[in-house]
C-alpha positions as CSV (number, residue, x, y, z in Angstrom):
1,X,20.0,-78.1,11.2
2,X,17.9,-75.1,10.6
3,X,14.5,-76.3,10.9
4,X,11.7,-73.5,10.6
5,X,14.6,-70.5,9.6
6,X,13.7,-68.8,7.2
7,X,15.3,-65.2,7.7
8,X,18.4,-65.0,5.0
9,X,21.6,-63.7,6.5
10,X,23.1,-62.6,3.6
11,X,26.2,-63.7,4.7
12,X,26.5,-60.8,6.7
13,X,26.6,-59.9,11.1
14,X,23.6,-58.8,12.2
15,X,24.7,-54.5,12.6
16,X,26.1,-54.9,9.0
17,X,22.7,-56.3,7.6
18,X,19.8,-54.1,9.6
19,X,22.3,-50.8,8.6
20,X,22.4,-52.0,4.7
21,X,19.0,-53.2,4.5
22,X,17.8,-49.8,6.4
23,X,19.9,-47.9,3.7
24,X,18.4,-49.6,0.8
25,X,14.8,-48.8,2.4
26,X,15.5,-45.2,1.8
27,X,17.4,-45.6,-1.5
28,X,13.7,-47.3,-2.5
29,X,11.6,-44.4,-1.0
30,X,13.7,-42.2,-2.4
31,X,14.1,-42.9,-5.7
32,X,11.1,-45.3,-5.9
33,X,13.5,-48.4,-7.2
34,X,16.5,-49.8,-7.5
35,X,19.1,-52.6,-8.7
36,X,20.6,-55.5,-6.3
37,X,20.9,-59.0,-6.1
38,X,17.6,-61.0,-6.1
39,X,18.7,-62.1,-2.6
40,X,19.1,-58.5,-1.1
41,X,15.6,-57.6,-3.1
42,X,14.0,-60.3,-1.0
43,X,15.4,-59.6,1.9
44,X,14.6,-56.0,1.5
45,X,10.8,-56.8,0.2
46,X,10.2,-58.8,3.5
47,X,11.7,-55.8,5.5
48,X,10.2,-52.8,3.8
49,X,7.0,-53.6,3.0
50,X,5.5,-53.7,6.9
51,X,7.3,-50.3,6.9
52,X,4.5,-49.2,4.3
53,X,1.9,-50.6,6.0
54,X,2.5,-48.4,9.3
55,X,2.9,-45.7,6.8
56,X,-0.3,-46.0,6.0
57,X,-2.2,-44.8,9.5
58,X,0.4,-41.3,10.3
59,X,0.4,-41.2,13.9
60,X,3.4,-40.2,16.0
61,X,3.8,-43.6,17.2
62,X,3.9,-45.3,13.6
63,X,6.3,-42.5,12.7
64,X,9.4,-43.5,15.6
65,X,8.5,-47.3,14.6
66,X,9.5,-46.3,11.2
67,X,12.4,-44.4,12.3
68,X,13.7,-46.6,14.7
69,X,14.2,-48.8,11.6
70,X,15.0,-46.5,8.9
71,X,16.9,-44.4,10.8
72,X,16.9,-41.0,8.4
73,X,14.7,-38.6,9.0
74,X,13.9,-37.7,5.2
75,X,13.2,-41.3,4.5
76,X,10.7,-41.3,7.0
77,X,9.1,-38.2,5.9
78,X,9.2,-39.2,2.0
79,X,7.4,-42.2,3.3
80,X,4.5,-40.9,4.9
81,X,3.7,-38.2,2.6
82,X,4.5,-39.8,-0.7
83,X,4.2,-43.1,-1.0
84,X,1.6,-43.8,1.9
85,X,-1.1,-41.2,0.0
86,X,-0.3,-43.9,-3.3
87,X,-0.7,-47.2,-1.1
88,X,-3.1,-45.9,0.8
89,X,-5.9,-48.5,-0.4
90,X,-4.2,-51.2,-1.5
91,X,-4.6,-54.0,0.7
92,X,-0.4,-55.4,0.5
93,X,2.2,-56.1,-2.2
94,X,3.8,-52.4,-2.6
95,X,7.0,-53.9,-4.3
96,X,7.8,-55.7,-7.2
97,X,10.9,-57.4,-8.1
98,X,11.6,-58.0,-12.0
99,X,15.0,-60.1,-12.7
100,X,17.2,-58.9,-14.9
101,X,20.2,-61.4,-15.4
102,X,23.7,-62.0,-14.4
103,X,25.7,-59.3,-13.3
104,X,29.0,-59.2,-15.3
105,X,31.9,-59.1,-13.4
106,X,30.7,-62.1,-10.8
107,X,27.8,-63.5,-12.3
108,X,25.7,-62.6,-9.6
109,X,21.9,-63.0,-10.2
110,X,20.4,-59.3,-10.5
111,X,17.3,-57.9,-10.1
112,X,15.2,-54.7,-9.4
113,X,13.0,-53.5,-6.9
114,X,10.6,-51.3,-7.0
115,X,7.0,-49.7,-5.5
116,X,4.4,-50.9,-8.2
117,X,2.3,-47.6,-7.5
118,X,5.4,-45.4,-8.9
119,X,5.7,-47.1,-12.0
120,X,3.3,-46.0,-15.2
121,X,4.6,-48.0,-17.4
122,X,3.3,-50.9,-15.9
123,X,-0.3,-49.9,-14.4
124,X,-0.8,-47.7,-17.3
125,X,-3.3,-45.2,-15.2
126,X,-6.0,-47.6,-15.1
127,X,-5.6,-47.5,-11.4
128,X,-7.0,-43.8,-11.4
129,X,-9.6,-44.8,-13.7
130,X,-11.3,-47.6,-11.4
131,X,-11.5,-45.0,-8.4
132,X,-13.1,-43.0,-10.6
133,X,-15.9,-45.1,-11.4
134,X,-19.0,-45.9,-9.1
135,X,-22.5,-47.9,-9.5
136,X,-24.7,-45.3,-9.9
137,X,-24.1,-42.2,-12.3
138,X,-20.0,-43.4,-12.6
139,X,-20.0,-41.9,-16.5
140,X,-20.9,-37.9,-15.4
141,X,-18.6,-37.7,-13.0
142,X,-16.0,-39.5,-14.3
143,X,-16.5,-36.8,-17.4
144,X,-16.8,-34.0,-14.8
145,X,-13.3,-35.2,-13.1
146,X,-11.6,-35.7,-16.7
147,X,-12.3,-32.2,-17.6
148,X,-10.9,-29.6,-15.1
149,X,-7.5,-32.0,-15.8
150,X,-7.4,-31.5,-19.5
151,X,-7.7,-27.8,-19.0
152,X,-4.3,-27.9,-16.8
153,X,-1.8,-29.1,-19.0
154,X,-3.1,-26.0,-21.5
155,X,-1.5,-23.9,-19.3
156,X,1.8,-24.6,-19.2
157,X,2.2,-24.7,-22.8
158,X,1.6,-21.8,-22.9
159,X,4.0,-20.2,-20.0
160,X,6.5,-22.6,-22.1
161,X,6.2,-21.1,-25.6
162,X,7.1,-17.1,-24.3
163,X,10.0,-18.6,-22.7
164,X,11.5,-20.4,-26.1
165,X,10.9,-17.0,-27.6
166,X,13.1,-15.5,-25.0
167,X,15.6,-17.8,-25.4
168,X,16.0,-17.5,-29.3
């Protein structure tokens, strides 16, 4: 019986499944999401997402309790520059996991995982917006913050334009 066992083997030894799930941890930092089985995206969710919360707090001792899991130094790095400085004030829940169907060949169930911080699409920029506001005088410097970033894209339309010149 396997009363109270709730860890899923994924039908795989022990070596074989800390190595794959430690790869697909730095396929996910890396490129911010991938596509698997539904299984392995659980599996993965319950064994990244403590990795993100050490990330969180960059000490040296958080950074070899990440590695010793990870095991690839660029991984580790990614980690606690990138994606920590997006979690940073979110309290849990850095991954979501979206279905997508069978697979084709063997019907397997698919799905993908990703950070929810990476993806616009589905926060939009409103998280920005809520840091921006405060209680008391929220509306000027909101206003003040928007500005200085609507100059910045000006600029590089502008670099861009002498360069398709060149070109033709």
């Amino acid at each position: 019986m396997r009363h109270g066992k709730k860890f899923n083997h994924l039908s795989r030894q022990q070596g074989h499944r800390r190595s794959m799930l430690a790869n697909m941890a730095c396929s996910l930092i890396e490129h911010k999401r991938i596509n698997t089985t539904v299984a392995k995206a659980k599996a993965l969710k319950q064994f990244v997402e403590p990795l993100i919360t050490k990330s969180k707090e960059d000490t040296t001792h958080n950074r070899r309790t990440v590695f010793a899991y990870l095991r690839d130094k660029n991984g580790v790095t990614e980690l606690f520059r990138e994606v920590a400085a997006k979690v940073g004030d979110r309290p849990g829940g850095y991954t979501r996991i979206i279905k997508l169907g069978n697979r084709l060949g063997d019907n397997a169930d698919m799905a993908m995982i990703e950070l929810v911080d990476f993806n616009e699409l589905y926060n939009g920029g409103k998280r920005e917006e809520k840091k921006a506001k405060s209680r008391r005088g929220g509306k000027a410097k909101k206003t003040e913050a928007v500005a200085p970033e609507a100059k910045a894209p000006e600029a590089p339309a502008a670099d861009s334009a002498p360069t398709t010149e060149a070109a033709e």
